[in-house]
VOPAGU-2260 file (C-alpha; in pm, 1 decimal, decimal comma):
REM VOPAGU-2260
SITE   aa  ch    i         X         Y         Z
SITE  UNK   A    0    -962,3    -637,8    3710,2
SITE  UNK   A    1   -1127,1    -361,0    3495,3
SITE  UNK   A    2   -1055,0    -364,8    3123,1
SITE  UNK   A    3    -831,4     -48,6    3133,4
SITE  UNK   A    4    -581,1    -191,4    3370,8
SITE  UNK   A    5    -585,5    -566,1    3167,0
SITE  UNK   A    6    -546,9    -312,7    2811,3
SITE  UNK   A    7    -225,0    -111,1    3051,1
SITE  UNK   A    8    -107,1    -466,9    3163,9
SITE  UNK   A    9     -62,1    -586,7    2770,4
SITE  UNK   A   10      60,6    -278,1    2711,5
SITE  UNK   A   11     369,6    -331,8    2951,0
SITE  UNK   A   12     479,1    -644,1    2825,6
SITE  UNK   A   13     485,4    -514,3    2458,0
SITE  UNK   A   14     844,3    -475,5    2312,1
SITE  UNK   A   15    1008,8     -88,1    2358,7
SITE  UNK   A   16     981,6     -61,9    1989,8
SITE  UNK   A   17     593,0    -119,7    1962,0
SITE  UNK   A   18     603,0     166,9    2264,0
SITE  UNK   A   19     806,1     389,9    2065,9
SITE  UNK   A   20     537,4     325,7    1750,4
SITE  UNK   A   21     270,5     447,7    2014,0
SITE  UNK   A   22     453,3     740,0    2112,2
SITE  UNK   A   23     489,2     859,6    1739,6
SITE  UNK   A   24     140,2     812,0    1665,9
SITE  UNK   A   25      42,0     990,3    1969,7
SITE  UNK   A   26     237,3    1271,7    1880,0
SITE  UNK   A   27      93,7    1224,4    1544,3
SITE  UNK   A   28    -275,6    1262,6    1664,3
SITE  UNK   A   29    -203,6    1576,2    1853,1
SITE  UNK   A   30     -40,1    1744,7    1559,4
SITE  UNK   A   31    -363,5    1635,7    1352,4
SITE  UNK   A   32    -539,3    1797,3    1638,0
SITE  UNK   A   33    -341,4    2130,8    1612,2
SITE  UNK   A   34    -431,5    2137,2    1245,1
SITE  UNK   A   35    -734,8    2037,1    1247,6
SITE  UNK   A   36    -786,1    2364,0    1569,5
SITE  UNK   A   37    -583,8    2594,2    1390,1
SITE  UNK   A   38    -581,8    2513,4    1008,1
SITE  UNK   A   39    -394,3    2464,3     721,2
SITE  UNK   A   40    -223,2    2801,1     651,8
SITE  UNK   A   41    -148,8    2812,0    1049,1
SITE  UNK   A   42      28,3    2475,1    1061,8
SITE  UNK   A   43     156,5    2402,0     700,5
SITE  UNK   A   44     392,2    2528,9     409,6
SITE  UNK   A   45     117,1    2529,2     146,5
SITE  UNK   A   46      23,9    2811,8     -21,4
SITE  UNK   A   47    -117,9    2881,2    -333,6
SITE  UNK   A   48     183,3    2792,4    -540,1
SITE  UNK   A   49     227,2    2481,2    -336,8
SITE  UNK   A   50    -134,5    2338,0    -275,7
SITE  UNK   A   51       9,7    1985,3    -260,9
SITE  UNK   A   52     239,6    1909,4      -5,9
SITE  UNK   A   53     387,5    1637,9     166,2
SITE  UNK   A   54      25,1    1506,2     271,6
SITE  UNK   A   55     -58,2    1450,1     -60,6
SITE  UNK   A   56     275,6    1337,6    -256,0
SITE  UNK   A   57     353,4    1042,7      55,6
SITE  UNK   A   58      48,8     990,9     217,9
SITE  UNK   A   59    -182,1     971,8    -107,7
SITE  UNK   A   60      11,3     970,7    -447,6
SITE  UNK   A   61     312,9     733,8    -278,6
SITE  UNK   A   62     101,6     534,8     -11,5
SITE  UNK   A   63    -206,0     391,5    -266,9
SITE  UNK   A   64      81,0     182,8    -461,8
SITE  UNK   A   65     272,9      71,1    -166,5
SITE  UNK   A   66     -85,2     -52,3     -70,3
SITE  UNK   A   67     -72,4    -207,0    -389,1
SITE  UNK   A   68      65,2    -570,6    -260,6
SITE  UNK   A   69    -346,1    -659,2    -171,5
SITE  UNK   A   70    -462,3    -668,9    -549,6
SITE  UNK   A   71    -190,1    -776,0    -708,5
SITE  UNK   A   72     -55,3   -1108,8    -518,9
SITE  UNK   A   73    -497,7   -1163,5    -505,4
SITE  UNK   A   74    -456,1   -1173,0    -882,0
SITE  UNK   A   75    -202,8   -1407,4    -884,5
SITE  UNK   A   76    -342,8   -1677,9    -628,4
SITE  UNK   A   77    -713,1   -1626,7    -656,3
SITE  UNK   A   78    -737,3   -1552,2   -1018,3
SITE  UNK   A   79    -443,4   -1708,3   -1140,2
SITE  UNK   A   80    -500,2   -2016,9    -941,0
SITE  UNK   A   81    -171,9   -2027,6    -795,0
SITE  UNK   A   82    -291,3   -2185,7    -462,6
SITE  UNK   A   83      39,1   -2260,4    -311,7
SITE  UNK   A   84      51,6   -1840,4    -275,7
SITE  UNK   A   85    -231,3   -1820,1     -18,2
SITE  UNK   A   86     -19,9   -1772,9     307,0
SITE  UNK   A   87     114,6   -1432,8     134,6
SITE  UNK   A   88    -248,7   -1290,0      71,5
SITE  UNK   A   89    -365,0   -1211,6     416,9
SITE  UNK   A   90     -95,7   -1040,4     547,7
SITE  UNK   A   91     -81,4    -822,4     221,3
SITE  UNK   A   92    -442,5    -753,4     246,2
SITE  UNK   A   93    -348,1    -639,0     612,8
SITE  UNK   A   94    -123,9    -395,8     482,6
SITE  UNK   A   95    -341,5    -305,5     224,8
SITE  UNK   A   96    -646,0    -241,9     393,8
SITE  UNK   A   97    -440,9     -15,7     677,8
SITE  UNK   A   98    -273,0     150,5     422,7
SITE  UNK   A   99    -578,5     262,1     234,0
SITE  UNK   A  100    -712,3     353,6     577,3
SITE  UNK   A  101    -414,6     540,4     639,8
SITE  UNK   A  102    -458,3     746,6     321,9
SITE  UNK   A  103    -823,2     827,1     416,4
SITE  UNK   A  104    -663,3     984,1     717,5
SITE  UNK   A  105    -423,6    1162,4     500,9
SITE  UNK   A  106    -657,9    1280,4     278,5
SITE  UNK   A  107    -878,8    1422,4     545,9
SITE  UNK   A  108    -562,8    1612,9     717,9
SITE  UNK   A  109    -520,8    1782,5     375,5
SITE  UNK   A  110    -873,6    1908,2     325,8
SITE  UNK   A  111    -950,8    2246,9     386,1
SITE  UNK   A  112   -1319,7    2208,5     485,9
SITE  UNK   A  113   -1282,0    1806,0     578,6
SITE  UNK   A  114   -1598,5    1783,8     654,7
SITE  UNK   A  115   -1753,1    1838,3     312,6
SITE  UNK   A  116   -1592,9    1511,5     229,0
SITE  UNK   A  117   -1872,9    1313,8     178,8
SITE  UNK   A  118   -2033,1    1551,9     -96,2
SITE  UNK   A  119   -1835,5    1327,7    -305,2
SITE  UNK   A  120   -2119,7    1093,0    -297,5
SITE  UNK   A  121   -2392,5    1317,2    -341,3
SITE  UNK   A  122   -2224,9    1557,3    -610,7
SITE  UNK   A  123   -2088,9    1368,4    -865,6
SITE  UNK   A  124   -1898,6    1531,9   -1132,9
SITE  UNK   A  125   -1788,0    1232,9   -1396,4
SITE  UNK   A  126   -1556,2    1404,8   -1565,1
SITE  UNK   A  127   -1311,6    1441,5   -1262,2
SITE  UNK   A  128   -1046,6    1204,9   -1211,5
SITE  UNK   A  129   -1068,5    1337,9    -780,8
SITE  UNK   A  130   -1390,1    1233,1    -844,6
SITE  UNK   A  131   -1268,9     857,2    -975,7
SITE  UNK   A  132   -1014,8     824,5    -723,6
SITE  UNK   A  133   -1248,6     942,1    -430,1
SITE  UNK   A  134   -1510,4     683,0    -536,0
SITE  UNK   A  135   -1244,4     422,9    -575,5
SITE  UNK   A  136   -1046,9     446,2    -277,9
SITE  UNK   A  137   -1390,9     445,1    -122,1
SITE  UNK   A  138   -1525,1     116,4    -270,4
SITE  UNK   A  139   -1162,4     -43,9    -244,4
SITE  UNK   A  140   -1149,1      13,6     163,3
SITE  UNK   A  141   -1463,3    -163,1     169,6
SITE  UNK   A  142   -1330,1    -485,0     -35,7
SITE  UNK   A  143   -1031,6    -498,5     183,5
SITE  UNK   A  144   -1254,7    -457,0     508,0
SITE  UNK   A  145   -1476,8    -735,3     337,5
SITE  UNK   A  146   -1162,8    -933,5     270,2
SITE  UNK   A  147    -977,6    -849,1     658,3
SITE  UNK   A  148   -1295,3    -988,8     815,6
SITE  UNK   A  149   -1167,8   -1369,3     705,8
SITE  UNK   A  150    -915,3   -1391,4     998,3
SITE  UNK   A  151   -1141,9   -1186,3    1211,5
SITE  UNK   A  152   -1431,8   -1454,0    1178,6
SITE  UNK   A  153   -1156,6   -1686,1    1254,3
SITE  UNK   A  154   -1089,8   -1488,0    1581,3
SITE  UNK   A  155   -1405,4   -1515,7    1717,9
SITE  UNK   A  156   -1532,0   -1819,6    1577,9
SITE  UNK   A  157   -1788,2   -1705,1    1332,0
SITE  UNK   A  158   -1860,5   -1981,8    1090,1
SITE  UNK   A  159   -2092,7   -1895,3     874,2
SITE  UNK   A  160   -1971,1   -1588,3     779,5
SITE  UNK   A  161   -1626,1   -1721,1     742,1
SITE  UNK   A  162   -1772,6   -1981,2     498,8
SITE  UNK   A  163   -1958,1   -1711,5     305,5
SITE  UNK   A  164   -1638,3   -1478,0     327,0
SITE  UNK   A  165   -1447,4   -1766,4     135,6
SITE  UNK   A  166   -1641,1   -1862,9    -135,0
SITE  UNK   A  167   -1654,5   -1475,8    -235,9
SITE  UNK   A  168   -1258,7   -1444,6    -257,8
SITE  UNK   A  169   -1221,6   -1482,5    -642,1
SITE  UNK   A  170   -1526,5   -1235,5    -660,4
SITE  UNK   A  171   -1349,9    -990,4    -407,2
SITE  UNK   A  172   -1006,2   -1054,0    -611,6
SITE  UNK   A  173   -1188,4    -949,3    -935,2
SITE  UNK   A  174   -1315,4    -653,1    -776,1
SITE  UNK   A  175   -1052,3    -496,4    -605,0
SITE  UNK   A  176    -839,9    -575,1    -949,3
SITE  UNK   A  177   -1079,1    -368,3   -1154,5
SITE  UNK   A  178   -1104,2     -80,2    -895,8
SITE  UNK   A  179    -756,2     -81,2    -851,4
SITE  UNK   A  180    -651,8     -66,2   -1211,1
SITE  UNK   A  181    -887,2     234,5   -1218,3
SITE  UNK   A  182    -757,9     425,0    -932,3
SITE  UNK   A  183    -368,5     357,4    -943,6
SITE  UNK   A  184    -363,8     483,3   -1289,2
SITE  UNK   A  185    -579,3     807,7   -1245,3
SITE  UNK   A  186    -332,9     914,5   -1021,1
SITE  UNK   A  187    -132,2     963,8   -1276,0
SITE  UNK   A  188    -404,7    1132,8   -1479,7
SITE  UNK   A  189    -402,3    1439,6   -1202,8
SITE  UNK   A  190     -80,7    1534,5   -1377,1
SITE  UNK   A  191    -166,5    1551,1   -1704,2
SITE  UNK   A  192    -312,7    1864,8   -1669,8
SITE  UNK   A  193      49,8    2017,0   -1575,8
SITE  UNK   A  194     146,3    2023,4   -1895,0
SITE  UNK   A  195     420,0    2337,7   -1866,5
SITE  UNK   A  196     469,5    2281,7   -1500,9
SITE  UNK   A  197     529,7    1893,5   -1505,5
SITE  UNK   A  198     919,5    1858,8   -1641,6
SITE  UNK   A  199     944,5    1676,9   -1936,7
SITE  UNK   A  200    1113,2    1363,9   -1773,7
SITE  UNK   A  201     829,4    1224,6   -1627,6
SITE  UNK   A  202     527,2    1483,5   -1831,3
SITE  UNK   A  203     416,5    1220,6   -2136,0
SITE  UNK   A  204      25,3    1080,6   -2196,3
SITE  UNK   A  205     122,1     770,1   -2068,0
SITE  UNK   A  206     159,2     855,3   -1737,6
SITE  UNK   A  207    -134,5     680,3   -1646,9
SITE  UNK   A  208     -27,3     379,6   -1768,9
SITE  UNK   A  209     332,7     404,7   -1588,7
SITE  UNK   A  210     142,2     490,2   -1237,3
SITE  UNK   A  211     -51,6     119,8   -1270,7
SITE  UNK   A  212     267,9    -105,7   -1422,7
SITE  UNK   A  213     474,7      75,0   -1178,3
SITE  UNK   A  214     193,8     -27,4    -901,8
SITE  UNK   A  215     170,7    -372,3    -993,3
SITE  UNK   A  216     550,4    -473,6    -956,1
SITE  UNK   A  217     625,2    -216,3    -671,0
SITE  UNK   A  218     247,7    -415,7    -500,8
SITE  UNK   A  219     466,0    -802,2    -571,2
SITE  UNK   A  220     766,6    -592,8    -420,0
SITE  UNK   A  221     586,6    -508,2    -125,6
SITE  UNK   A  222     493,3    -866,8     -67,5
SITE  UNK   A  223     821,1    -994,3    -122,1
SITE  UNK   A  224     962,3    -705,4     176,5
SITE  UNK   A  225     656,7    -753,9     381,7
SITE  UNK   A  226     699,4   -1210,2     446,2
SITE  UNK   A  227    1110,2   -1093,6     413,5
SITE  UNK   A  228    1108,6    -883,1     736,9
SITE  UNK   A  229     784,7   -1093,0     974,9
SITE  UNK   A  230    1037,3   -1407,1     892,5
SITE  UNK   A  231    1325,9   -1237,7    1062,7
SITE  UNK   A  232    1178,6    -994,1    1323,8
SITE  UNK   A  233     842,3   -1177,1    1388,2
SITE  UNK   A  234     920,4   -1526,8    1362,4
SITE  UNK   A  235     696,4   -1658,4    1086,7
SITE  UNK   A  236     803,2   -1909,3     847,7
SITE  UNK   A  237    1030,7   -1860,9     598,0
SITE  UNK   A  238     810,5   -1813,7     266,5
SITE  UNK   A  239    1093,4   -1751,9      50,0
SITE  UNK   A  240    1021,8   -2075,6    -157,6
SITE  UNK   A  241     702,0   -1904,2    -246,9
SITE  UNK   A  242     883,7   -1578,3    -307,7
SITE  UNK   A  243    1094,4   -1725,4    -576,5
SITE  UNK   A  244     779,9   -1757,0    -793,7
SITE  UNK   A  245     688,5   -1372,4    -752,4
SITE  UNK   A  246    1077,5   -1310,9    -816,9
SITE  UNK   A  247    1008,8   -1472,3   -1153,8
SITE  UNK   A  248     664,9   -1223,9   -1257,0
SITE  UNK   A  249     798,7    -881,0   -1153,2
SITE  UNK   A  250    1070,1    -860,4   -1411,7
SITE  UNK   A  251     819,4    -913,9   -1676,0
SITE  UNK   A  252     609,7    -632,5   -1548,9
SITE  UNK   A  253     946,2    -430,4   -1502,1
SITE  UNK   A  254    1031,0    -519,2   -1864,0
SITE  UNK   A  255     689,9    -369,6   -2039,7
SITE  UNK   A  256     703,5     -63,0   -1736,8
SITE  UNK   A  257    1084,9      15,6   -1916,6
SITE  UNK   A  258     931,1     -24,2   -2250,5
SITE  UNK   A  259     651,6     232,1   -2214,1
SITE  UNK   A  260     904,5     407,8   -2034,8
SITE  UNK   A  261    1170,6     467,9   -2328,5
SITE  UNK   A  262     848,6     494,4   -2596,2
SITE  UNK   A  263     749,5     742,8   -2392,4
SITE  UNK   A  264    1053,8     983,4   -2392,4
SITE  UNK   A  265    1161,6     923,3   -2726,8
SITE  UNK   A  266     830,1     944,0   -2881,5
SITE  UNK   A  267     640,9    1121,4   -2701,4
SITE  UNK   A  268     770,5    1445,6   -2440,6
SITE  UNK   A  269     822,1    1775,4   -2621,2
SITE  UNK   A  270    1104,2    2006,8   -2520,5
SITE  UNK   A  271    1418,9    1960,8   -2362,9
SITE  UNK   A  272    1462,1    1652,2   -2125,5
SITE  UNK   A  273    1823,7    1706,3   -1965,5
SITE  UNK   A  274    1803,1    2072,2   -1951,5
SITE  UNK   A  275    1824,9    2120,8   -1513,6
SITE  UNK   A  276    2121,9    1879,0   -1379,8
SITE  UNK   A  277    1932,9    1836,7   -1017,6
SITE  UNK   A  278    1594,2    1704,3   -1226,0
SITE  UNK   A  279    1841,5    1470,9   -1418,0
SITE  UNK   A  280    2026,7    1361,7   -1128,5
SITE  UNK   A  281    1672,4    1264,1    -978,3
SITE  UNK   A  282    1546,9    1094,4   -1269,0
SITE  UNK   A  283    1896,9     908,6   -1320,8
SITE  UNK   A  284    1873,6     791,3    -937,8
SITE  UNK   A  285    1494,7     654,1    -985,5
SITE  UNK   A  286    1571,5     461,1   -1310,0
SITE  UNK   A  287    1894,3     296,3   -1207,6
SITE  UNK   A  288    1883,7     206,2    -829,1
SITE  UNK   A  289    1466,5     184,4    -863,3
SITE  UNK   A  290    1474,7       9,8   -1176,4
SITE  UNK   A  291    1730,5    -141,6   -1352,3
SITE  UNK   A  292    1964,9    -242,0   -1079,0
SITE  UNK   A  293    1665,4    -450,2    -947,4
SITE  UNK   A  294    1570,7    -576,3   -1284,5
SITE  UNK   A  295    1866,6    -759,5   -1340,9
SITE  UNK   A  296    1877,6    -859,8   -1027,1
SITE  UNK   A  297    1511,6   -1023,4   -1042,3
SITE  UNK   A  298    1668,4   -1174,9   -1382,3
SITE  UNK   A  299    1929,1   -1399,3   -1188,0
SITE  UNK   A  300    1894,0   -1769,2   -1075,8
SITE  UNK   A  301    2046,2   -1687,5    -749,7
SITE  UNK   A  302    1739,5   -1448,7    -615,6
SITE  UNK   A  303    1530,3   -1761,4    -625,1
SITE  UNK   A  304    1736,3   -1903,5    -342,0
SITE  UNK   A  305    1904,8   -1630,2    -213,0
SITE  UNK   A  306    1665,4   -1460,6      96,6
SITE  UNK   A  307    1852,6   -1173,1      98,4
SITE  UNK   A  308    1891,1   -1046,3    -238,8
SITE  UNK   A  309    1500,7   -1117,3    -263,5
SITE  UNK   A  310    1497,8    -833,2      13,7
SITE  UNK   A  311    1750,0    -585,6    -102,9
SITE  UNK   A  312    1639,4    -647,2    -459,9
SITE  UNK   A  313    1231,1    -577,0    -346,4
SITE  UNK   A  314    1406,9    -261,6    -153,2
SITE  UNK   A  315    1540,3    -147,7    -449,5
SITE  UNK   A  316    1198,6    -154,9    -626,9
SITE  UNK   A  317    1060,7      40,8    -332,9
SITE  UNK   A  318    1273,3     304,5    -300,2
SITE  UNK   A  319    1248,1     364,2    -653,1
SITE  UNK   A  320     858,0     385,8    -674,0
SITE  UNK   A  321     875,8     663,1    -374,0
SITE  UNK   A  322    1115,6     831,0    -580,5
SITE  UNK   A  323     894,2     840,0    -888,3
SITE  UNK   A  324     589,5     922,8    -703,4
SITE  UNK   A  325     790,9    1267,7    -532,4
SITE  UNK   A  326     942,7    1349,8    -844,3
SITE  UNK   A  327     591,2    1320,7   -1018,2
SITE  UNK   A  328     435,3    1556,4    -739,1
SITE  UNK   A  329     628,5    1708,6    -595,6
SITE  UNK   A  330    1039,9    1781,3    -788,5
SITE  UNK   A  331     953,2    1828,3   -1130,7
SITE  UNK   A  332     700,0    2047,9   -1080,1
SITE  UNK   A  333     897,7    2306,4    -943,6
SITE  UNK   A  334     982,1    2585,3   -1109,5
SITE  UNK   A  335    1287,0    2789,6   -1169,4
SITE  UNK   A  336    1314,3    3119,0    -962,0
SITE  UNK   A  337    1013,9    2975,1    -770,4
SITE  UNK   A  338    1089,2    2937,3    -368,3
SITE  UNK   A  339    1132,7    2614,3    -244,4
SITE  UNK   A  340     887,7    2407,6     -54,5
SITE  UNK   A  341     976,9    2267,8     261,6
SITE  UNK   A  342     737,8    2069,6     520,4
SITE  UNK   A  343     753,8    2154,7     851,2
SITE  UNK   A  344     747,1    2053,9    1163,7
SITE  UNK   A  345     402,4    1955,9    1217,9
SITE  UNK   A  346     351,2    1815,9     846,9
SITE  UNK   A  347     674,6    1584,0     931,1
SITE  UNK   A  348     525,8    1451,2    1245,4
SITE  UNK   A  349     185,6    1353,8    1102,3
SITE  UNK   A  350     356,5    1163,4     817,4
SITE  UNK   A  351     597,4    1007,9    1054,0
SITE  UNK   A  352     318,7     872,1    1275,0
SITE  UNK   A  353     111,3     794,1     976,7
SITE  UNK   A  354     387,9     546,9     960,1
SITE  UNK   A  355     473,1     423,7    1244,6
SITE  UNK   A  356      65,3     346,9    1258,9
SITE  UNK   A  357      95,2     156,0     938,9
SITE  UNK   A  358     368,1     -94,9    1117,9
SITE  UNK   A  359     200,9     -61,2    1465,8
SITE  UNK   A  360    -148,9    -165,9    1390,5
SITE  UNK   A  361      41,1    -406,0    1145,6
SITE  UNK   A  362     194,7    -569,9    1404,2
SITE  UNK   A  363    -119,4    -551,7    1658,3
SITE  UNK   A  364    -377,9    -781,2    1449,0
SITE  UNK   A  365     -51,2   -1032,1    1380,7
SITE  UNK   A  366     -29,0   -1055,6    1712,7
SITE  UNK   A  367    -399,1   -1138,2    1777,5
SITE  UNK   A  368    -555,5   -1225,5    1471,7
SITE  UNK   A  369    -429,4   -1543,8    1244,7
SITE  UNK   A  370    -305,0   -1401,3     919,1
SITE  UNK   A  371     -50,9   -1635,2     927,0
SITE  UNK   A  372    -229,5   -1971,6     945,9
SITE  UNK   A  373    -464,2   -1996,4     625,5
SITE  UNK   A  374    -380,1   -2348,7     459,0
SITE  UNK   A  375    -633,4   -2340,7     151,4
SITE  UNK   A  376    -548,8   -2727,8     152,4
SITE  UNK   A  377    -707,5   -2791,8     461,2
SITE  UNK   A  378   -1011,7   -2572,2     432,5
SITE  UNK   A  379   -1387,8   -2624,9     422,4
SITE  UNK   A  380   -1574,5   -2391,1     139,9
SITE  UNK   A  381   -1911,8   -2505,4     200,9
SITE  UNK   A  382   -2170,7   -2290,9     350,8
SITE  UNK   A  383   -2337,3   -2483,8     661,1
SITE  UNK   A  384   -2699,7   -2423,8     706,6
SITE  UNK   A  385   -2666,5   -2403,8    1066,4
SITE  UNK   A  386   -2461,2   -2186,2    1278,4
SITE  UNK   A  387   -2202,9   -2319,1    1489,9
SITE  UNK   A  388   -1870,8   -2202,6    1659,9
SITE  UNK   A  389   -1554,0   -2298,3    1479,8
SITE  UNK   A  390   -1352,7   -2571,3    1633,6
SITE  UNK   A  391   -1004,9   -2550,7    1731,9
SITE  UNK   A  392    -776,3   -2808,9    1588,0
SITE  UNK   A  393    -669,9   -2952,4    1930,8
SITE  UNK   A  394   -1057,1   -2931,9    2034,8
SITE  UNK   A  395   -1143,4   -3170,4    1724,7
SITE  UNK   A  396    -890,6   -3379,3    1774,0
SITE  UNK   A  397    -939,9   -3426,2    2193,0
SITE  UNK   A  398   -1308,4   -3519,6    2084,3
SITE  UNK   A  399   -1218,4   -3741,5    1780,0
SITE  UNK   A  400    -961,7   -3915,3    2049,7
SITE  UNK   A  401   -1222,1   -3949,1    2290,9
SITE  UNK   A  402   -1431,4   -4108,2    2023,9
């Protein structure tokens, strides 16, 4: 049986929703293709008043602190030493690592000359936060690939660099903390230069520091939606006992992010702040139902216990961040008497498949790589000087049995 009939015979026996996720990312690539033939002006809405579109406010400016889950829940098991947390870090560096991907692929869709990309490298200007967050985003892929390659080595059965791979986790865990903390906020340095485009709502100096606290407890969020939804659609085990101790950090995040928040506004924007009802009704929507509502309910006893009010509460906190992030980018930046910017067709579709990638591949290296199994309890740090294959644990049991 040749490989591409074995590949087509998997391929049938996957659920209709994993087919549909292929079909959208299909579609996906061949809209990519038709702007990557044709252009940008030929197959987008951006124009010199909007030079930031869709691509860049989901794909980039949202997606890096969805992405966030990686570096933060490594903080808090490797760094923190809260072992018992271990079976939530692979599958958040999973999403991690494909969402960073992901935004390398949206970042390349939204270059005009793409392939003068990696002039970054060679033509460093220091005093560019592009710069910053092109290096980052750079480095941090590379962690996360460093970091993926633990259940890979599993896979396959390569010891020694699974040994070697483990002892470097705090290491790794420092790393991508300190390259995360440098990216996540710059993002929110690229809007400090708006300063009389950027409404006053969300245009303050500290907008750098709300882009990384806002990371941080959307990153815990994502965790908390991520081992939520596998549970109930994918069968894992229920991690919600472990939940309940990120359920008891976020709201202390939440708590300084609302701090620097009101300091902020009072303190710190010039001009009016409730001058243009939609921009209020926007910035109302993002600090209530993204904020508050899910601060007190992170507060409670009962979301300790409660599976589903972890879920809606983590929800909450997501919804809110993509909020932020659009009104940052994309809302309040738009002018009155200005024409509106829409996306079209072809800009929807990539950003659609980008997604439907995201949970496809997602679901793809759960199915065939453990990211689910890792019991730090159970497992061997020492670096052998010899190489051998992993062995199963029904293998070493057979042979002890035999013995």
């Amino acid at each position: 049986m040749t490989a591409a009939r074995i590949v087509m015979n998997e391929i049938k026996g996957y659920h209709r929703f994993i087919k549909f996720l292929m079909v959208l990312v299909g579609a996906a690539a061949l809209a990519s293709a038709v702007r990557f033939i044709f252009g940008l002006g030929a197959t987008t809405n951006l124009n010199d008043l909007y030079p930031w579109g869709l691509w860049i406010s989901f794909d980039v400016v949202t997606a890096v602190p969805l992405a966030a889950g990686a570096f933060t829940i490594g903080v808090v098991a490797h760094v923190c030493h809260i072992k018992k947390l271990e079976p939530l870090v692979r599958p958040a560096i999973v999403t991690g690592f494909l969402g960073y991907s992901l935004v390398c692929v949206g970042l390349l869709l939204d270059l005009g000359q793409p392939q003068r990309g990696p002039y970054v490298l060679f033509n460093w200007n220091v005093h560019s936060p592009m710069f910053e967050v092109s290096m980052c985003v750079m480095a941090y892929t590379t962690v996360l690939f460093l970091e993926f390659l633990h259940p890979v080595s599993e896979r396959f059965g390569w010891h020694i660099p699974l040994r070697l791979l483990r002892t470097l986790e705090l290491p790794f865990a420092i790393i991508a903390a300190m390259i995360s903390t440098l990216h996540q906020s710059t993002l929110g340095t690229f809007f400090l230069i708006a300063v009389d485009k950027l409404h006053n709502l969300w245009y303050n100096p500290l907008l750098p520091l709300q882009f990384w606290l806002s990371a941080i407890f959307t990153g815990l969020s994502i965790v908390i939606f991520e081992a939520s939804l596998v549970h109930k659609y994918m069968g894992q085990p229920d991690e919600s006992d472990l939940l309940a101790t990120l359920t008891k950090i976020i709201p202390w995040i939440m708590g300084i992010y609302m701090l620097v928040k009101v300091y902020a506004l009072a303190f710190l924007s010039h001009g009016p702040l409730f001058d243009r009802p939609v921009l209020t009704a926007l910035f109302s929507v993002e600090m209530i139902v993204g904020v508050l509502i899910p601060f007190a309910m992170f507060l409670t006893k009962r979301i300790r216990t409660d599976k589903q009010m972890q879920l809606r509460a983590a929800s909450l906190v997501i919804i809110g961040l993509i909020l932020n992030r659009f009104n940052v980018s994309m809302f309040a930046m738009h002018q009155p008497g200005q024409p509106v910017y829409f996306p079209n067709f072809i800009e929807s579709v990539v950003t659609i498949g980008i997604i439907a990638a995201h949970i496809l591949f997602f679901v793809l290296v759960a199915k065939y790589f453990p990211i689910f199994e890792h019991h730090p309890e159970a497992t061997d740090y020492t670096i052998p000087d010899r190489f051998r294959k992993i062995e199963k644990h029904g293998e070493a049991h057979g042979k002890a049995s035999e013995a």
